[in-house]
SESEVEX-331834 format. One record per residue (C-alpha): residue in one letter; z, y, x. Coordinates in nm, 2 decimals. Layout:
N
NODE  aa      zz      yy      xx
NODE   a       Z       Y       X
...
This chain:
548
NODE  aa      zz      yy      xx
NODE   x    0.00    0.00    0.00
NODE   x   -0.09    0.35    0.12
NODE   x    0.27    0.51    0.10
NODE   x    0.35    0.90    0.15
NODE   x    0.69    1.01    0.28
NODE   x    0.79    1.37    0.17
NODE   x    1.06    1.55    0.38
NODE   x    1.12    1.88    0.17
NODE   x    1.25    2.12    0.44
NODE   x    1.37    2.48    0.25
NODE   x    1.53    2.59    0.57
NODE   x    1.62    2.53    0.93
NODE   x    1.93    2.50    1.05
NODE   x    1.94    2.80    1.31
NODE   x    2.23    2.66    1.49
NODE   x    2.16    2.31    1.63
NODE   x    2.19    2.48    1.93
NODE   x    2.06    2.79    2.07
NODE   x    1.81    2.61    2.25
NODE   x    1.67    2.40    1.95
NODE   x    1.74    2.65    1.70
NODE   x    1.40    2.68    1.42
NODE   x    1.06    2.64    1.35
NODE   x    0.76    2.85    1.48
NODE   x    0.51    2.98    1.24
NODE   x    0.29    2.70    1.23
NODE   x    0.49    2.49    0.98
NODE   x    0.59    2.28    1.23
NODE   x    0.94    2.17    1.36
NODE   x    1.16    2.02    1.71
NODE   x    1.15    1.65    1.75
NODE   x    1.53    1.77    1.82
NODE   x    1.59    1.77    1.42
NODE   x    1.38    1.49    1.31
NODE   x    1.51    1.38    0.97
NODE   x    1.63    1.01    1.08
NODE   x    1.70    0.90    0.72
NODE   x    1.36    0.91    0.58
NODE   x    1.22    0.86    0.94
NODE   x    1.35    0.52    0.94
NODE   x    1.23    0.40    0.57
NODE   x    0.87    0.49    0.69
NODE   x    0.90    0.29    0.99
NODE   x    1.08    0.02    0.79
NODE   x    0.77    0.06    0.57
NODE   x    0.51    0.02    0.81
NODE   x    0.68   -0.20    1.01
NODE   x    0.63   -0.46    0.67
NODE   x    0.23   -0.36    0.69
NODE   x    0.20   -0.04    0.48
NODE   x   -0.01    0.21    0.51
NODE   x    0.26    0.49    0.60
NODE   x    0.20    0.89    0.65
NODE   x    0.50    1.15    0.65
NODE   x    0.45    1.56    0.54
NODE   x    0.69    1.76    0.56
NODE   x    0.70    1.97    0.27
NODE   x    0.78    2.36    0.34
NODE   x    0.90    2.63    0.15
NODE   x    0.59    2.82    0.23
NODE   x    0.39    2.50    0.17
NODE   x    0.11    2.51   -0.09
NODE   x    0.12    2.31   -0.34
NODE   x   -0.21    2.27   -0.43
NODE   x   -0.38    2.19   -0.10
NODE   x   -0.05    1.94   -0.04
NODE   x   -0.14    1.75   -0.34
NODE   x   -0.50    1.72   -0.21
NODE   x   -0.35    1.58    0.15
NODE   x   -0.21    1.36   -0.02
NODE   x   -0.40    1.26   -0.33
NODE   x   -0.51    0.89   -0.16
NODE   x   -0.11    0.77   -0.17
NODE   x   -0.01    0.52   -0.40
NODE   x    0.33    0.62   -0.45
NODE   x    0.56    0.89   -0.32
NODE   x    0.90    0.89   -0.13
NODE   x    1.08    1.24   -0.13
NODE   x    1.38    1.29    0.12
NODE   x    1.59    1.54   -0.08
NODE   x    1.91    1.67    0.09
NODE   x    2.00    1.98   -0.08
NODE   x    2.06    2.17   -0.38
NODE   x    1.80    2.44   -0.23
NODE   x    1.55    2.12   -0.12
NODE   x    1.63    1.97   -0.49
NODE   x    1.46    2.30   -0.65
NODE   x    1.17    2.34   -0.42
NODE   x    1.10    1.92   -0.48
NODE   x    1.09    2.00   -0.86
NODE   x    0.79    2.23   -0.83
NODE   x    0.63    1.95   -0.59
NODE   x    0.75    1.65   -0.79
NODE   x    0.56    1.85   -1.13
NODE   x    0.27    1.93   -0.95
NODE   x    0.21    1.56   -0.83
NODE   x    0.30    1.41   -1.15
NODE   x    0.06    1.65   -1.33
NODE   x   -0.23    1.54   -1.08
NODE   x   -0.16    1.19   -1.03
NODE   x    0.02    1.08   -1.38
NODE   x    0.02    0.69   -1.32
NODE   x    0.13    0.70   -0.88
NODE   x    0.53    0.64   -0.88
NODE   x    0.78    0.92   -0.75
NODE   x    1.08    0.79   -0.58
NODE   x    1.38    1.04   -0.46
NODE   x    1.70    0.99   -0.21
NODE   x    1.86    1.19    0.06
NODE   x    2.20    1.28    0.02
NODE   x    2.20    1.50   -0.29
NODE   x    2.01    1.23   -0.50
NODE   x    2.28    1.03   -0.36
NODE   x    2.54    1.28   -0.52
NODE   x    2.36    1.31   -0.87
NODE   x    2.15    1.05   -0.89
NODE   x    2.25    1.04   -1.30
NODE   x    2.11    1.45   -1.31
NODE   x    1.79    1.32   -1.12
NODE   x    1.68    1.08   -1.26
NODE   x    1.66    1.28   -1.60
NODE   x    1.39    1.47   -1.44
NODE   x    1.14    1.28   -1.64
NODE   x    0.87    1.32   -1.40
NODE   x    1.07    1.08   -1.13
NODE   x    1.06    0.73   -1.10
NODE   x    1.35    0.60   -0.92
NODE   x    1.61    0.73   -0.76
NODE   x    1.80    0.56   -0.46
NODE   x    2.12    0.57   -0.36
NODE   x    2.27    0.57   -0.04
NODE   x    2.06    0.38    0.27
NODE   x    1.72    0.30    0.15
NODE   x    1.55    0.08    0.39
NODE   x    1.57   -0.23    0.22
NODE   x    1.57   -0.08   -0.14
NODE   x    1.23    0.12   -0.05
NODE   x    1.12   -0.20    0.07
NODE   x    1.14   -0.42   -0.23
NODE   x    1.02   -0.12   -0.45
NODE   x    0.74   -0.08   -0.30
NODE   x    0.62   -0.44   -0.35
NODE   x    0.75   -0.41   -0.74
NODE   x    0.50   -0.11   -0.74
NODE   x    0.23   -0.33   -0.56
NODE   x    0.31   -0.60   -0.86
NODE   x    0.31   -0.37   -1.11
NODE   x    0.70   -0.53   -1.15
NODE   x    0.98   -0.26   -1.26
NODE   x    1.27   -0.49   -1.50
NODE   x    1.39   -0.57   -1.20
NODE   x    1.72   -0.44   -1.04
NODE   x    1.76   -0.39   -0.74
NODE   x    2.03   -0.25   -0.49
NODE   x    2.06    0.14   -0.45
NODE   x    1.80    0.21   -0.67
NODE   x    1.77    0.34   -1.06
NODE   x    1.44    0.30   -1.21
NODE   x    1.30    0.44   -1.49
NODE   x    1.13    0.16   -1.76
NODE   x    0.81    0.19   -1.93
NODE   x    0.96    0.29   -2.23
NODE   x    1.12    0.56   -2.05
NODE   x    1.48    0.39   -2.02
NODE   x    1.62    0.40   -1.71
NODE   x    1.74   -0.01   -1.50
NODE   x    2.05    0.10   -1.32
NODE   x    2.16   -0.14   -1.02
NODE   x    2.43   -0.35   -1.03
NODE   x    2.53   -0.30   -0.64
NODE   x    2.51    0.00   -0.40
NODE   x    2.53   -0.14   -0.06
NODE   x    2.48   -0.02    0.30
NODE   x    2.27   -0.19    0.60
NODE   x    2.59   -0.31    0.79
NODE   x    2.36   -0.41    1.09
NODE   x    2.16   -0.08    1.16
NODE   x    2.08   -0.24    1.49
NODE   x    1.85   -0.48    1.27
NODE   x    1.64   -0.13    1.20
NODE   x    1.35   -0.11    1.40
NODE   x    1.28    0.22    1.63
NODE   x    1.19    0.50    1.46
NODE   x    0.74    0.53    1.48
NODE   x    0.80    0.89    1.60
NODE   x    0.42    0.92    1.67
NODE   x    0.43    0.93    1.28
NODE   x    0.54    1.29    1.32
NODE   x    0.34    1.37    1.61
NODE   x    0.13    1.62    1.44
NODE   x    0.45    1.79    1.31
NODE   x    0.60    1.89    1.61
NODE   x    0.59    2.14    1.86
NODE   x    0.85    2.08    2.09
NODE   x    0.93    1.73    2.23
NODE   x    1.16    1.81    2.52
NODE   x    1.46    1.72    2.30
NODE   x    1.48    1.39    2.10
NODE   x    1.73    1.26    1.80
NODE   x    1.86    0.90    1.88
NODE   x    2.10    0.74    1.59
NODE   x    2.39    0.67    1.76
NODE   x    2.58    0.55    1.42
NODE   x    2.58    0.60    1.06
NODE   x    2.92    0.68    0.86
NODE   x    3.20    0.87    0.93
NODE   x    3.60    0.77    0.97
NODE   x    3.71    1.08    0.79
NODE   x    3.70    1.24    0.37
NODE   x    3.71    1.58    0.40
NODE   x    3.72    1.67    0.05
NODE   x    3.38    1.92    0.06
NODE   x    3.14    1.64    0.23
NODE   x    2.96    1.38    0.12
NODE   x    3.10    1.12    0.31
NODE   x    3.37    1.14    0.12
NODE   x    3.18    1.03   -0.19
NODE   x    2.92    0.79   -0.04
NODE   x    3.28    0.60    0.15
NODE   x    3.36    0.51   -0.22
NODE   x    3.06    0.41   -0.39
NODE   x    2.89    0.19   -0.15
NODE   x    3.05   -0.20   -0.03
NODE   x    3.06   -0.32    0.29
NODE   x    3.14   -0.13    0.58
NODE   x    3.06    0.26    0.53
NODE   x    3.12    0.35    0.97
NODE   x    2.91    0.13    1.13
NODE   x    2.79    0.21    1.55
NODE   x    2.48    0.05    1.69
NODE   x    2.54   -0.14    2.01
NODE   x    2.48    0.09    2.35
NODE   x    2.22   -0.15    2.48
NODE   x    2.02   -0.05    2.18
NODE   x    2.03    0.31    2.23
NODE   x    1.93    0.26    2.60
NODE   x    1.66    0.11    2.49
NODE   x    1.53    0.36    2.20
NODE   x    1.57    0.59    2.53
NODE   x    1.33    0.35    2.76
NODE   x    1.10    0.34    2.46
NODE   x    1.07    0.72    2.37
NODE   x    1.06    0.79    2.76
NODE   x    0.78    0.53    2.79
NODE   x    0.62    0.76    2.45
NODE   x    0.71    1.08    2.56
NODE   x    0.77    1.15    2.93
NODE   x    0.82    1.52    2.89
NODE   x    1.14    1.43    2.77
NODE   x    1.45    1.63    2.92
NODE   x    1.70    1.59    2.64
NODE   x    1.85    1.38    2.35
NODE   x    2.05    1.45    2.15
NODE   x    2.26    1.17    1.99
NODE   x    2.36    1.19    1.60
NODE   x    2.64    1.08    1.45
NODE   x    2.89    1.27    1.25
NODE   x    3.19    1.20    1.49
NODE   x    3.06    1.00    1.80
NODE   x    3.41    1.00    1.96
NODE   x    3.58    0.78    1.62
NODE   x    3.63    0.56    1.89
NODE   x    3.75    0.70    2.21
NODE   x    3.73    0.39    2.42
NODE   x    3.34    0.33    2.24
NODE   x    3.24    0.66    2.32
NODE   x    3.38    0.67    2.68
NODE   x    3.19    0.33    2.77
NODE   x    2.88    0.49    2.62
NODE   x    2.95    0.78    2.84
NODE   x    2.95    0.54    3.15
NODE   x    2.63    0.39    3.00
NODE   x    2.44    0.74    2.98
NODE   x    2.55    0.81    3.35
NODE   x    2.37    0.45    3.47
NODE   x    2.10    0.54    3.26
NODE   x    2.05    0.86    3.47
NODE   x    2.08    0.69    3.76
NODE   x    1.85    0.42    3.70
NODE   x    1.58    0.62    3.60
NODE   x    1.62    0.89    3.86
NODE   x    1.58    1.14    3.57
NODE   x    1.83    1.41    3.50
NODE   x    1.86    1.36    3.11
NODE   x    2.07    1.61    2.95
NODE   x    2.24    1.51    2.60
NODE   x    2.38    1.69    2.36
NODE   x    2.62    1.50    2.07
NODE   x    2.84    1.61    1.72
NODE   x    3.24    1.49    1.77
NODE   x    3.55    1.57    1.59
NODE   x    3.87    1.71    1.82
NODE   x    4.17    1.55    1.74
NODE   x    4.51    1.49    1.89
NODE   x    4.42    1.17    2.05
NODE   x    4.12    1.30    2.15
NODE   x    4.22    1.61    2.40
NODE   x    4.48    1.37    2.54
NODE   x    4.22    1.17    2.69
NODE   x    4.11    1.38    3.01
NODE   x    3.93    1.08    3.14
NODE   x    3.69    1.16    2.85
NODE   x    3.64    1.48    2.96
NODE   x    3.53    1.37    3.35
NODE   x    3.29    1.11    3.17
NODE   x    3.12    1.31    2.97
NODE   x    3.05    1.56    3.27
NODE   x    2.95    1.26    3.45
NODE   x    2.71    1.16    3.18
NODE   x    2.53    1.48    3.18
NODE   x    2.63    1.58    2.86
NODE   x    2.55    1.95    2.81
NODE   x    2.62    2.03    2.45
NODE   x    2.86    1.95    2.20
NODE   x    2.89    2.04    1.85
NODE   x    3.23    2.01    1.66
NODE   x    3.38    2.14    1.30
NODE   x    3.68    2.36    1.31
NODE   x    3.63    2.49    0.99
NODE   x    3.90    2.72    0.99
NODE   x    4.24    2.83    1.20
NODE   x    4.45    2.77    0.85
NODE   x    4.66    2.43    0.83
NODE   x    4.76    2.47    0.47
NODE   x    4.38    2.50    0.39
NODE   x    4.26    2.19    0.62
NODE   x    4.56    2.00    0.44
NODE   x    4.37    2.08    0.13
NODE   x    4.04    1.96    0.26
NODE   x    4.18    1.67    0.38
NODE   x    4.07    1.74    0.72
NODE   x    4.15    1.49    1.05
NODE   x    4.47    1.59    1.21
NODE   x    4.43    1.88    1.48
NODE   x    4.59    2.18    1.58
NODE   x    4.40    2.56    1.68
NODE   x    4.56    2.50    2.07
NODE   x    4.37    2.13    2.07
NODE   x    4.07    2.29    2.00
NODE   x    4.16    2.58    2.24
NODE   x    4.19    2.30    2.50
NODE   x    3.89    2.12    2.46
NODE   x    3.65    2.43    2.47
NODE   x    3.86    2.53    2.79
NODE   x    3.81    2.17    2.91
NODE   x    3.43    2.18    2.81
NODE   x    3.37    2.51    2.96
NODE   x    3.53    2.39    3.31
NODE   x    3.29    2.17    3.35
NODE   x    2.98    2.39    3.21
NODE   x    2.94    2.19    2.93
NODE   x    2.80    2.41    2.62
NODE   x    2.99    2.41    2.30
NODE   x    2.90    2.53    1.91
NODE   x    3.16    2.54    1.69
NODE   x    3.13    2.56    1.30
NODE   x    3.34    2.71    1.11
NODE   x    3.32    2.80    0.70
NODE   x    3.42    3.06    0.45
NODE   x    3.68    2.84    0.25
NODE   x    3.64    3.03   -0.08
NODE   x    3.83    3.06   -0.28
NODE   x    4.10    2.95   -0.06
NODE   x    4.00    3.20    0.19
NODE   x    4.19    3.54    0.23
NODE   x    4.26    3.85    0.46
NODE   x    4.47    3.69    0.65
NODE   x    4.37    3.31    0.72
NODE   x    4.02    3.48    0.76
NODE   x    4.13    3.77    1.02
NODE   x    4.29    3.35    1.19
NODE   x    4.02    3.19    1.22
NODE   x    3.84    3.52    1.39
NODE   x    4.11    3.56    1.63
NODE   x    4.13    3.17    1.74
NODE   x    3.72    3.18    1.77
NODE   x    3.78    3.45    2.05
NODE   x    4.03    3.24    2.18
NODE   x    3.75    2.95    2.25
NODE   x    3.46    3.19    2.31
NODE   x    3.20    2.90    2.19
NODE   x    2.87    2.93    2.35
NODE   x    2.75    2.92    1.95
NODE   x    2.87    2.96    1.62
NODE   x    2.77    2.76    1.31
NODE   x    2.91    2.95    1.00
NODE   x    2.88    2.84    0.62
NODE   x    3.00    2.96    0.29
NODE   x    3.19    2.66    0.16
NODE   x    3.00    2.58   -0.15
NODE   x    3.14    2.27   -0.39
NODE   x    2.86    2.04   -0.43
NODE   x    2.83    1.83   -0.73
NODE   x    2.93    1.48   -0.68
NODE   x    3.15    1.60   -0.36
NODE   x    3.53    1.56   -0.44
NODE   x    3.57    1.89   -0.42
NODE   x    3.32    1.95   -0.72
NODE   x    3.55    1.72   -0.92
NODE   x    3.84    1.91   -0.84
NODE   x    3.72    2.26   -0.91
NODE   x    3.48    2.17   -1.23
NODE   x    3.59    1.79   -1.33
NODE   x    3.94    1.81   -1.32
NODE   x    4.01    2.11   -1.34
NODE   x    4.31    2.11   -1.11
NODE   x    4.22    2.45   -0.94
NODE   x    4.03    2.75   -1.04
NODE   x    3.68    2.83   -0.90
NODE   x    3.54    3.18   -1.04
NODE   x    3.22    3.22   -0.93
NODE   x    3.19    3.58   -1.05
NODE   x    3.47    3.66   -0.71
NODE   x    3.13    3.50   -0.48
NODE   x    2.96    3.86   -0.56
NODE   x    3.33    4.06   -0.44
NODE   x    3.21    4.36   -0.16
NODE   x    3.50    4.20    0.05
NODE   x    3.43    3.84    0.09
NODE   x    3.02    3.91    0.12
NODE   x    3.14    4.17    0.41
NODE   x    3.32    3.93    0.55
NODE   x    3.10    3.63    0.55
NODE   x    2.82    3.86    0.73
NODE   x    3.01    4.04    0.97
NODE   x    3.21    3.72    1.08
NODE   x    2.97    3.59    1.35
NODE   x    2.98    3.98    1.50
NODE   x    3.35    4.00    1.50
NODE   x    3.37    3.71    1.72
NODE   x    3.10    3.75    1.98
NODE   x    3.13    4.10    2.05
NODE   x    3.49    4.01    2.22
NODE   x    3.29    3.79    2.48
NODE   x    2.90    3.86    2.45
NODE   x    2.66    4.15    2.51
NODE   x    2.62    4.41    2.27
NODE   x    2.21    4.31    2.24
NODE   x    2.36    3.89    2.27
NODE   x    2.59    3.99    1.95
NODE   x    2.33    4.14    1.72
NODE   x    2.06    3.87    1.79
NODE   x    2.33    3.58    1.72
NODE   x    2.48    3.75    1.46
NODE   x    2.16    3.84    1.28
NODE   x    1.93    3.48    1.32
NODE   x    2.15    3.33    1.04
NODE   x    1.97    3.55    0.83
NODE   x    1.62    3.49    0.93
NODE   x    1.57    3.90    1.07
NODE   x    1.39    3.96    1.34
NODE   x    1.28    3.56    1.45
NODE   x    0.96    3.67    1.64
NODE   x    1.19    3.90    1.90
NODE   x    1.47    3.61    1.89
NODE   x    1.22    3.39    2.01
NODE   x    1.11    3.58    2.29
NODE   x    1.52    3.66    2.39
NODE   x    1.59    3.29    2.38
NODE   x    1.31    3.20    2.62
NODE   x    1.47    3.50    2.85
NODE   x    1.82    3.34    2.79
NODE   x    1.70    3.01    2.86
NODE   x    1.53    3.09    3.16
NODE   x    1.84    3.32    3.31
NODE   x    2.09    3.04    3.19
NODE   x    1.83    2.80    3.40
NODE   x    1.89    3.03    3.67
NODE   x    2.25    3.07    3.66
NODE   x    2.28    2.66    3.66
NODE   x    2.08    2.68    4.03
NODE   x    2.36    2.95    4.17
NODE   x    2.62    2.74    4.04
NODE   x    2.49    2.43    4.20
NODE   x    2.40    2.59    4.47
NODE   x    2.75    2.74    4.53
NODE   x    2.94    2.40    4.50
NODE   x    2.74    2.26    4.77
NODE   x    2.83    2.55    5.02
NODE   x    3.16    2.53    4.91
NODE   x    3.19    2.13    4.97
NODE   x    3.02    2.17    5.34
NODE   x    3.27    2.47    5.39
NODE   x    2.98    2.73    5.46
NODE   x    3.26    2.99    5.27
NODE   x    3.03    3.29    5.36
NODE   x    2.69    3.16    5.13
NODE   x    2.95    2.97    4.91
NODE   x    3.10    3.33    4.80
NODE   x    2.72    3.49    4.80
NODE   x    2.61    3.25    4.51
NODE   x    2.99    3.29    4.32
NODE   x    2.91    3.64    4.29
NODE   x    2.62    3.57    4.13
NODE   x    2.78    3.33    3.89
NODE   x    3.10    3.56    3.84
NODE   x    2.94    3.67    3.48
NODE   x    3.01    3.31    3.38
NODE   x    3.36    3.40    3.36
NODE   x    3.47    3.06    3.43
NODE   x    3.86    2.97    3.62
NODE   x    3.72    2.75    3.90
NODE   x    3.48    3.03    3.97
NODE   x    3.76    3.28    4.08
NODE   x    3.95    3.01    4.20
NODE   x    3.69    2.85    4.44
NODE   x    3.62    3.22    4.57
NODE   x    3.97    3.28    4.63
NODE   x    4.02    3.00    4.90
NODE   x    3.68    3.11    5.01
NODE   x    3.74    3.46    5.08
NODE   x    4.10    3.34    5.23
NODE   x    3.92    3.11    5.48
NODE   x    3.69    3.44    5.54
NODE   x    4.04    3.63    5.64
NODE   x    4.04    3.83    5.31
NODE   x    4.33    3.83    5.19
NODE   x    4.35    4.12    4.94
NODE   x    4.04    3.98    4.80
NODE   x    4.13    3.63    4.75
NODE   x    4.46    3.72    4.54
NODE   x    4.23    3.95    4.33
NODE   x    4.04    3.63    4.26
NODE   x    4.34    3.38    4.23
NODE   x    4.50    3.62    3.99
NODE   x    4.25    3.62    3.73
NODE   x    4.16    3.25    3.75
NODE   x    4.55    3.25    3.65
NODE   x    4.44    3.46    3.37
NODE   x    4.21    3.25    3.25
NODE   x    4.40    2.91    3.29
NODE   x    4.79    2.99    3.37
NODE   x    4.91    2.67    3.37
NODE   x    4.72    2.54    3.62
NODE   x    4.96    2.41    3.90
NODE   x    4.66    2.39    4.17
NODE   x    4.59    2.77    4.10
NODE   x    4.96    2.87    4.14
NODE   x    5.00    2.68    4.49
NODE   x    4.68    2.80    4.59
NODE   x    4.86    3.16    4.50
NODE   x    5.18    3.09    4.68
NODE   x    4.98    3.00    4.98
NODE   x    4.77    3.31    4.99
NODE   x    5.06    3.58    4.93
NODE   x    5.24    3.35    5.24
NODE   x    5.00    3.43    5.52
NODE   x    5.00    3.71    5.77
């Protein structure tokens, strides 16, 4: 069967990093945010001998030349994933049903998964699927190719002849999503623009139910085990694979929604990363999505690994500097000093960090707002992700607010002067205390989609000074290990914008093996500044002030 799958993309998330960060104006997006979910069902698809294509369907798309791209399918597979995505796949989901009356529409992604009852009373769809749709899309489509729909199956409801709808008996997951094939990412080849960065599925699930995700909600409805990893031989091998595809690869970036569940899992995959470096000869980067707990900051042989394993970005929720509201969302167990400890230990060892954070209307106010500003300057994140926290339906968060009942939501306060002020002028506030002036505005300002051609042209400048910067600071450890003190304090200077402890530190004992005394307590002082309770900084003190 000759089977079309639809990811409907309203918007780009501007803050994967500031690397990967949106689309250019040719409709076309970073392998670094490939959509996995859908990604894998076509490959699952042609894997089994279909005739497989994938579109992206944008915003700006148009609708009647998409149909005619598209007009030799047999049956259509939309990704939907939003409430935004869910209205702009109406207008697509009407316009193919009006052209092509008798060709089947089937819809999942996480918000089907959510409403799948409200979907599937769009009359113009289907079947709906619920949760993981490998298999589900699998045996549908040979039910299509039979002509065959009284017959349940798993994850999916399908709509009858006679216009009732065959609900499943069992929503189930894919326990062994090692089983899954590699994702065909040539299938998208004509979609992307950048491949220097890949997404590789390191697991699917998530230990945690905060109250506003869907994780939450999909934890409950589906049997069998909702976290499940794939083995770390695996994902070497996806690497080997897309290497062997695409040899301008620098990057990958690994997806999971907490990769460090398991701290001893993650720290052998960290040890696996670094072999994988060294037996390739290549200098992969990675970039990966944790939670900081507790546990997790007490680890600090964590921290060396993932240094080791060239890991150069991490992205992290702290959603906000309030404990009573994290209580209320159910949050994993943290405190605002282990997060201030992780960036510090992240930032050590140059290791790039974006933290997100959200608006927690209508628990939000003044004060745990003006908190979570003044803790963000504390970690100076190299990034910022920052949402309005917006009840979806099906979340259990939605059930509180609108089921239950148990708290008040007024959606007429959403449109207050005060909370709009302080939802746009949030990302400001905190970057100006550690970033440029011109830095500030453009970060402040690409949330909101202004000014993306001259944001383009300052990331390449940024990239290419932050490239820079990474040679100086190479460059100044290795005259500092030989002990050439005179070039090792040349390149620190050039690096001193960095702002980092071991910087001032490392110049400090420089400048005092130089015989500059007055210098080299200027140095140590503010690397005290920066990190006071280190013990090495304060001997390093004591020994300075001691010599004649």
């Amino acid at each position: 069967m000759k089977i079309s799958c639809i990811y409907i993309l309203s918007c780009l998330d501007p803050n994967v990093n500031t690397e990967e960060s949106s689309a250019n104006s040719g409709k076309k997006i970073r392998a670094s945010v490939l959509p996995l979910g859908i990604s894998y069902i076509a490959s699952v698809l042609k894997q089994s001998g279909h005739d497989v294509n994938i579109f992206p369907f944008f915003e700006t798309s148009d609708l009647n030349k998409f149909a005619d791209e598209v007009k030799n399918s047999d049956f259509f597979c939309l990704s939907v994933t939003s409430y935004d995505c869910w209205n702009l796949a109406k207008k697509l989901i009407s316009k193919l049903k009006y052209h092509f009356p008798e060709k089947k529409i089937i819809a999942g992604g996480i918000f089907v998964t959510l409403s799948p009852e409200e979907i599937i009373e769009n009359k113009n769809i289907d079947a709906v699927c619920i949760g993981d749709g490998e298999k589900a899309l699998l045996e549908y489509a040979e039910a299509v190719k039979q002509n065959i729909f009284n017959k349940k199956i798993d994850n999916l409801f399908i709509r009858q002849p006679d216009g009732t709808v065959l609900k499943c008996d069992k929503i189930s997951f894919i326990e062994n999503i090692d089983s899954l094939p590699f994702i065909d990412r040539h299938m998208w080849d004509r979609w992307i623009f950048d491949t220097v960065q890949h997404k590789v599925l390191a697991e699917r699930g998530c230990p945690y139910r905060c109250v506003f995700c869907a994780n939450n909600r999909l934890g409950q409805i589906c049997s069998g085990n909702y976290l499940r990893y794939r083995n770390i031989n695996s994902i070497i091998s996806e690497f080997e694979y897309i290497l062997k595809e695409y040899p301008q690869t620098e990057s990958f970036m690994l997806y999971a929604e907490n990769i460090a569940s398991d701290n001893e899992r993650f720290f052998k995959l960290c040890v696996a990363l670094k072999e994988f470096n060294l037996k390739t000869g290549k200098n992969i980067n990675y970039t990966i999505i944790l939670n900081v707990t507790k546990n997790f900051v007490k680890n600090n042989k964590i921290f060396d690994a993932m240094k080791e394993a060239n890991i150069k970005w991490v992205m992290f929720g702290f959603e906000t500097a309030s404990k009573e509201i994290r209580n209320k969302l159910n949050r994993p167990f943290y405190d605002n000093r282990d997060i201030l400890k992780f960036c510090r230990q992240m930032q050590k060892r140059n290791i790039h960090t974006t933290v997100y954070a959200m608006y927690c209307y209508p628990y939000e106010t003044a004060e745990t707002y003006n908190h979570t500003v003044k803790w963000l300057k504390f970690f100076k994140p190299d990034a910022i992700g920052w949402f309005w926290m917006e009840p979806q339906k099906g979340t259990e968060l939605y059930n509180r607010f609108f089921v239950r009942k148990e708290e008040k939501y007024n959606r007429n306060l959403l449109l207050k002067f005060t909370d709009k002020w302080r939802f746009i002028t949030f990302k400001f506030r905190v970057y100006i205390y550690y970033k440029t002036l011109i830095e500030t505005l453009f970060l402040s300002l690409e949330q909101f989609g202004i000014g993306k051609q001259i944001f383009s042209f300052w990331r390449k400048t940024n990239i290419s000074k932050r490239k820079k910067l990474e040679e100086y600071r190479n460059e100044a450890k290795k005259q500092f290990d030989l002990k050439n003190f005179q070039k090792a304090v040349k390149y620190l200077n050039k690096i001193e914008s960095l702002g980092d402890s071991w910087i001032f530190a490392d110049r400090a004992f420089a400048n005092f093996k130089l015989g500059k005394k007055q210098e080299a307590i200027k140095d140590i002082n503010t690397a005290l500044k920066l990190e006071k309770d280190n013990k090495n900084y304060h001997n390093l003190r004591d020994e300075i002030i001691k010599y004649k």
